[in-house]
C-alpha positions as CSV (number, residue, x, y, z in Angstrom):
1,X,-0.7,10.8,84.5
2,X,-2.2,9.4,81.4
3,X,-2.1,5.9,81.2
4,X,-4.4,5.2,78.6
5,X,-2.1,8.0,76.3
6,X,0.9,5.6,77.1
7,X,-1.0,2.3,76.4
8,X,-1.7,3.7,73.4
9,X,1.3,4.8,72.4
10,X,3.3,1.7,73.6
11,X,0.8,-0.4,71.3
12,X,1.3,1.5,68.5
13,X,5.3,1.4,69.0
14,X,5.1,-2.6,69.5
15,X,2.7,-2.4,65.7
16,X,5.9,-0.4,64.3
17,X,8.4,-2.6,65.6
18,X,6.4,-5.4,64.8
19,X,6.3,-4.3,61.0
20,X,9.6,-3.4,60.5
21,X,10.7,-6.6,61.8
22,X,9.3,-8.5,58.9
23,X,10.1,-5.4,56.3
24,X,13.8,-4.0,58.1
25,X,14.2,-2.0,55.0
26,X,11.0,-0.2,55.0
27,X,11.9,2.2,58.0
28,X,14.8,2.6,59.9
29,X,14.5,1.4,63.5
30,X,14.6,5.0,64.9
31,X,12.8,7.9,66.1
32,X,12.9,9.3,62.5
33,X,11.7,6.0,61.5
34,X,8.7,5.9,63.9
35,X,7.4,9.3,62.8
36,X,7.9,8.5,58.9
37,X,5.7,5.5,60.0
38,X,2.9,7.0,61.2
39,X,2.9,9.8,59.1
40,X,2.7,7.1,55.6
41,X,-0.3,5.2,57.8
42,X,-2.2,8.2,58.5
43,X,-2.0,9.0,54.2
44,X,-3.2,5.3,53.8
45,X,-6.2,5.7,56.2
46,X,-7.2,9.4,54.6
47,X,-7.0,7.2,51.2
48,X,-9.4,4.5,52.9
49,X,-11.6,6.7,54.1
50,X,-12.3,9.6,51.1
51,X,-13.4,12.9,52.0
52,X,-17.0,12.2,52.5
53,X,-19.2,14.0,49.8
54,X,-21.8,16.3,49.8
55,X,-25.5,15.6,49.7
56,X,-28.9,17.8,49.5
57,X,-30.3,17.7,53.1
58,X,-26.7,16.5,54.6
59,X,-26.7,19.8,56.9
60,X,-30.2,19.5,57.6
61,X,-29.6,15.2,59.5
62,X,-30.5,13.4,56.2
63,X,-29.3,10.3,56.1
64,X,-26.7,8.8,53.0
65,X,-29.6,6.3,52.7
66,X,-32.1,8.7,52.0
67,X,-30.1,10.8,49.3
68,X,-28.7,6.9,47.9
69,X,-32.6,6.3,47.1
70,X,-33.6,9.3,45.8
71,X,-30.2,9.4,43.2
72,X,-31.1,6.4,42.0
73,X,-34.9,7.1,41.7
74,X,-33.5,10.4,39.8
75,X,-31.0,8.2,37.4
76,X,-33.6,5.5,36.4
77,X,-36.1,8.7,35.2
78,X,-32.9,10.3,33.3
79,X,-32.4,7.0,32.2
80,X,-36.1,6.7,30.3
81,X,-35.6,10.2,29.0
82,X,-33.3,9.5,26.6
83,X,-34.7,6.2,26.1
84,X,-38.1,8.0,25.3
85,X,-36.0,9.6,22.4
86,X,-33.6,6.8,21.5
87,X,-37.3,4.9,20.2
88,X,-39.2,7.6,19.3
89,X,-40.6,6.9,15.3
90,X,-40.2,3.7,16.2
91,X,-42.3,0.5,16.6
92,X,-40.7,0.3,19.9
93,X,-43.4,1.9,22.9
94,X,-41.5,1.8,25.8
95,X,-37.6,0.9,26.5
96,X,-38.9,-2.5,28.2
97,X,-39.9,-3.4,24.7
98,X,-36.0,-3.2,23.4
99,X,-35.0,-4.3,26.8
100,X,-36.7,-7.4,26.7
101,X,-35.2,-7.8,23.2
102,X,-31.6,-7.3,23.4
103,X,-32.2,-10.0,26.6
104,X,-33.5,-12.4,23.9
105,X,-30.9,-11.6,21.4
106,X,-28.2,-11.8,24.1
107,X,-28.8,-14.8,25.8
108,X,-31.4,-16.8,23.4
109,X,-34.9,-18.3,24.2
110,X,-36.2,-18.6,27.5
111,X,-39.4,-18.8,29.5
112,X,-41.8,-15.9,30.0
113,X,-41.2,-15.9,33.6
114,X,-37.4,-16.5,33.4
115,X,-37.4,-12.9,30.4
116,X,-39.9,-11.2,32.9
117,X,-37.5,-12.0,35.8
118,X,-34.1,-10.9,34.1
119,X,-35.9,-7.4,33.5
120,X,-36.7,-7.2,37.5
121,X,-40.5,-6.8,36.7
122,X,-43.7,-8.2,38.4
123,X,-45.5,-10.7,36.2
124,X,-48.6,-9.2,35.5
125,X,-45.7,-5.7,33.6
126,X,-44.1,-8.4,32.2
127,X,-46.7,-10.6,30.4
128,X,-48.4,-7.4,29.7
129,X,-45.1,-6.3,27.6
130,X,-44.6,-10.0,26.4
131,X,-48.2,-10.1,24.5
132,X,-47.7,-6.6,23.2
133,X,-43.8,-7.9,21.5
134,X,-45.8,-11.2,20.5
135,X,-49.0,-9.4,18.2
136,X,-46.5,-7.0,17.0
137,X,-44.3,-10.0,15.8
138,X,-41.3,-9.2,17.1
139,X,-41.1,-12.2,19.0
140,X,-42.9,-15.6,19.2
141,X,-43.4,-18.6,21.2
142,X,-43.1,-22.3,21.2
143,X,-43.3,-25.0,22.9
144,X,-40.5,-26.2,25.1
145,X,-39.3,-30.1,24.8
146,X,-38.5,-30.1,28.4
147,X,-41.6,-29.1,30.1
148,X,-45.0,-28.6,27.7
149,X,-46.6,-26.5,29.9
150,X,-44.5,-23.9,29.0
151,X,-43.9,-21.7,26.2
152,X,-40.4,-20.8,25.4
153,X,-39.8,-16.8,24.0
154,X,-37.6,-16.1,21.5
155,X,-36.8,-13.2,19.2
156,X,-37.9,-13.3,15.5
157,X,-35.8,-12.3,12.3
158,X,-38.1,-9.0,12.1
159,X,-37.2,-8.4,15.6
160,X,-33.7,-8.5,14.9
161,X,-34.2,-6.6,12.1
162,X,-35.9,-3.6,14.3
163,X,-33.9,-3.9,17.2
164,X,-30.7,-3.5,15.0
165,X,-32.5,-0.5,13.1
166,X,-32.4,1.1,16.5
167,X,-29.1,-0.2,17.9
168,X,-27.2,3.3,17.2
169,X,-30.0,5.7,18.9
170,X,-30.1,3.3,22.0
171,X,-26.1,2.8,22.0
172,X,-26.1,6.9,21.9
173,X,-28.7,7.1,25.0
174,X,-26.8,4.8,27.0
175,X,-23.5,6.3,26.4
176,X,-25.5,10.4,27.5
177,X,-26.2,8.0,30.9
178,X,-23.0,7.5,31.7
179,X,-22.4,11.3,31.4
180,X,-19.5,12.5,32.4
181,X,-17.8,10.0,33.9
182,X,-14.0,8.9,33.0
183,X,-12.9,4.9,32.2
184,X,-12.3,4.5,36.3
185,X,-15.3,5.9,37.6
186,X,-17.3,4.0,35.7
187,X,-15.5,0.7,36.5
188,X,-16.0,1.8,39.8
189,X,-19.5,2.7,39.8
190,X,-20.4,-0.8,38.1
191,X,-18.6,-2.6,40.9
192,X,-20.6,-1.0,43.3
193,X,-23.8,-1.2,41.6
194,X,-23.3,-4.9,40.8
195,X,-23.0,-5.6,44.7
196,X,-26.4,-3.8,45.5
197,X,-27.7,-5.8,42.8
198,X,-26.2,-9.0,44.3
199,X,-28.2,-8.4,47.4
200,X,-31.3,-6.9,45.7
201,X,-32.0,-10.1,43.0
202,X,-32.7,-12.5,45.5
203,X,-34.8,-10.9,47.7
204,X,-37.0,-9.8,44.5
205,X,-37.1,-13.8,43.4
206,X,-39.0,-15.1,46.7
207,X,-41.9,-12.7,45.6
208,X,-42.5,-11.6,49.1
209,X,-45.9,-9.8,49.2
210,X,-45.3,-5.8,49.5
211,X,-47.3,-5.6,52.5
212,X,-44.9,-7.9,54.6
213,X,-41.6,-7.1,52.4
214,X,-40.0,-4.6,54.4
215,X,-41.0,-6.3,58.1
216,X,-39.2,-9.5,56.9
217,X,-36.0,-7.9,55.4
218,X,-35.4,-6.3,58.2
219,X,-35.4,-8.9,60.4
220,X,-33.3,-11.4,58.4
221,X,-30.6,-8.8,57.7
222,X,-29.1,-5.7,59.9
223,X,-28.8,-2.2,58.6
């Protein structure tokens, strides 16, 4: 005889009984009762656990991880294509240069290491793209009453004036990024996206050196 089967089964029947104690009108106390029960938490768990969706290599052992990297790699160079057209007979040279404007529009002036921070770059990118905004005139520095060893960034009124003479080219590229996605997808994909970021930003702020980055992230955290 099976007696793990029977375990099984009288655990399951004590988790029904259990339920429809504190819900008596959900199912009737019956056989009929039983099997509706398990058929409706059977639907739930296909619903928590989504047909599982297909990936290049999958058949071949390679790892959701793998394909999650290269995806994104994939979207971030899709991403600068239509950006690449979006400033193109512009003043704008690359999309960090708009980037790092619409940060300064959006949220006012900051430090050079707090702008080159928000735009997830290593200082040596970011003060590169800060002196090439500052000699075109698009932005300009000052000093800062709290701490005059550093320069606070902030956008200038020709700035605004070129960032908002691209506005509807970069509004267009954004909106070909998002493809083909409907309303819930996209809420969806910015949940999830937002969450990798939340564990991403703060290991980028310690400014671990690359050649020890990896060894110490994976043994503070478990993958």
């Amino acid at each position: 005889m099976n007696y793990t089967l029977i375990k099984d089964f009288i655990d399951l029947l004590q988790e029904f009984e259990t339920e429809i104690q504190a819900c008596p009108d959900l199912y009737p106390g019956s056989i009929q009762g039983f099997k509706a029960w398990i058929t409706d938490k059977e639907n739930a768990d296909q619903k928590e656990r989504p047909e599982e969706p297909y990936w290049e290599g999958k058949e071949n052992g390679r790892t959701p991880e793998s394909a999650i990297s290269t995806l994104l790699v994939h979207l971030n160079r899709y991403a600068k294509t239509y950006s690449k057209s979006a400033i193109s007979n512009s003043e704008f040279s690359t999309q960090e240069d708009f980037i790092y404007l619409i940060n300064l529009k959006a949220f006012g002036e900051m430090t050079k290491m707090a702008l080159i921070k928000k735009n997830i770059h290593d200082k040596p990118v970011g003060m590169l793209i800060i002196a090439r905004l500052l000699r075109q005139g698009l932005i300009e520095q000052a000093d800062s009453d709290l701490d005059k060893r550093s320069k606070l960034i902030r956008i200038t009124e020709r700035g605004l004036l070129i960032l908002e003479k691209q506005m509807e080219k970069i509004r267009q590229a954004t909106n070909i990024v998002a493809g083909n996605l409907n309303y819930r997808e996209k809420m969806e994909l910015i949940r999830i996206l937002n969450k990798l970021d939340s564990f991403h930003y703060p290991i980028f702020s310690r400014n671990i050196q690359s050649d020890q980055l990896i060894n110490i992230i994976y043994d503070e955290y478990s993958f």
